[in-house]
TORDODO-769183 format. One record per residue: residue in three letters; x, z, y of N, C-alpha, C, O in turn. Coordinates in steps of 0.1 Angstrom, whole numbers. Layout:
// TORDODO-769183
> ALA,X,Z,Y,X,Z,Y,X,Z,Y,X,Z,Y $
...
***
This chain:
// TORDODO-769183
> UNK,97,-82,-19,86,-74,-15,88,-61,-23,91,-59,-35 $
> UNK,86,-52,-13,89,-37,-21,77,-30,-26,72,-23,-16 $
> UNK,71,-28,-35,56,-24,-46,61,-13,-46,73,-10,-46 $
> UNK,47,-2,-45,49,11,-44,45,16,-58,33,15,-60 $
> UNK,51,20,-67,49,27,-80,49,42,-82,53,51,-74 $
> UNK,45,44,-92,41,61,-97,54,69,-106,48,73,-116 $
> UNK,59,71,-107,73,75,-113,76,86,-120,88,89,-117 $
> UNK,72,92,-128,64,105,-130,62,116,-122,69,125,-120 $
> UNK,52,113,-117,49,121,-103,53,116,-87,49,119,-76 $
> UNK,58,112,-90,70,106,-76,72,94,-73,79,87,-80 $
> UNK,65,89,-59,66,77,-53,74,70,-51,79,71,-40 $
> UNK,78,59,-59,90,51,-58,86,38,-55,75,34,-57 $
> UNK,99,31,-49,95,17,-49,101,8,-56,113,12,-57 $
> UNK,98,-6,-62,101,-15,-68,101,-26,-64,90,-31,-63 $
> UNK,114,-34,-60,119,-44,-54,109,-55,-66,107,-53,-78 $
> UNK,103,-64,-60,94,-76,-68,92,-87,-62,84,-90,-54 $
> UNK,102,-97,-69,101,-110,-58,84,-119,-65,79,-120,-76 $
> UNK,83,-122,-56,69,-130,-52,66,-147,-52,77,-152,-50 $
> UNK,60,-153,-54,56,-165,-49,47,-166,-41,36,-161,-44 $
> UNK,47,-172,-27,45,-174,-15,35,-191,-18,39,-201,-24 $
> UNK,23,-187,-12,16,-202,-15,13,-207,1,23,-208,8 $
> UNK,0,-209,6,-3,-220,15,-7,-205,25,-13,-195,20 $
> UNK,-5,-205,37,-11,-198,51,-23,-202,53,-27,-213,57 $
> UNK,-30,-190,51,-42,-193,56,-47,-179,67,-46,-167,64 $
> UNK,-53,-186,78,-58,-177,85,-42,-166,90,-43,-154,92 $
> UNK,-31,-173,92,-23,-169,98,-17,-158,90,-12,-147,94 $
> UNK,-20,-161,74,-11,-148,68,-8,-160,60,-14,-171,61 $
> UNK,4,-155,48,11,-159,36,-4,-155,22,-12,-146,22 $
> UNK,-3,-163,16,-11,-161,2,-2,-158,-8,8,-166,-9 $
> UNK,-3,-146,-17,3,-142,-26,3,-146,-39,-1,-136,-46 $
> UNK,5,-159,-47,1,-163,-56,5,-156,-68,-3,-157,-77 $
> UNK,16,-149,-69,21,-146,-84,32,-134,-84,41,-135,-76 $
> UNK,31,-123,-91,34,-112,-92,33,-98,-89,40,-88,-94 $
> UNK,18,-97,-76,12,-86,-72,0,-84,-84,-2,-92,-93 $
> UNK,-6,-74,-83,-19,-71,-89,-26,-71,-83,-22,-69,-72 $
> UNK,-45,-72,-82,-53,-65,-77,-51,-51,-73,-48,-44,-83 $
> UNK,-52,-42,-61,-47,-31,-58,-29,-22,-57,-25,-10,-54 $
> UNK,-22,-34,-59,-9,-26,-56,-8,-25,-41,-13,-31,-32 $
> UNK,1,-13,-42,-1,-7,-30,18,-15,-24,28,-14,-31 $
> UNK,19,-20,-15,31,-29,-7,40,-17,6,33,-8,12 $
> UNK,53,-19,8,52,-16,19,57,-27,29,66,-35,28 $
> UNK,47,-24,41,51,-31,55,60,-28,64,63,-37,72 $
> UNK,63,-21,65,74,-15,74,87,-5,71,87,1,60 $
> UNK,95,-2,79,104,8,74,112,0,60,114,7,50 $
> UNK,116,-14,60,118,-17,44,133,-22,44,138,-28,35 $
> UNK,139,-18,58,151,-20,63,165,-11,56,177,-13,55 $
> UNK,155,2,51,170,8,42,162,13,29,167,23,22 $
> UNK,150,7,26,149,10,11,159,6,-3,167,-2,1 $
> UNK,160,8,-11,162,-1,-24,156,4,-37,155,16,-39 $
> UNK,153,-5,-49,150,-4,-55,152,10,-62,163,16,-64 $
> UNK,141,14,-63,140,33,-73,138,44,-58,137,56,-58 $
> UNK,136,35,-46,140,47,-32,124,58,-34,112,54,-33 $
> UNK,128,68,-36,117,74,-32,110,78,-16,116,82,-6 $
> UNK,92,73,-20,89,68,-6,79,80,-4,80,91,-11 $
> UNK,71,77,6,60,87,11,47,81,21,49,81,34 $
> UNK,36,76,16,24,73,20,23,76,36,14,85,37 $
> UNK,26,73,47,20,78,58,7,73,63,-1,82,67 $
> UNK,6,65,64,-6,56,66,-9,46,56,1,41,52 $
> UNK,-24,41,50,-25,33,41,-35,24,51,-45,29,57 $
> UNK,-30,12,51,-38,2,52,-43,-5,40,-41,-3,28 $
> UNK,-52,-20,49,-53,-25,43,-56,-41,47,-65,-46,54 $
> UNK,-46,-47,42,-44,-63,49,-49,-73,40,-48,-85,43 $
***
């Protein structure tokens, strides 16, 4: 999972493997390694890598 971080000044992303718990309601439960409020990306994650600097276009929320 790619975590969107603050970098001084500059939006980067950080490769963060996860633990995956039970489906509920047709999503994955995120048991271990996210925070309250980190910001994830969903899409576009096909030619990121770790340190890629990113850019906010739309902010959801899932």
């Amino acid at each position: 999972m790619f975590v969107i971080k603050d970098e001084k000044g500059k939006l980067c992303v950080k490769q963060t493997p996860v633990t995956l718990g039970e489906i509920q309601n047709d999503k994955y439960v995120v048991e271990k390694s996210l925070e309250t409020g980190d910001c994830i990306v969903i899409r576009g994650i096909q030619k990121l890598y770790d340190g890629a600097e990113v850019k906010i276009e739309k902010e959801e929320q899932i």
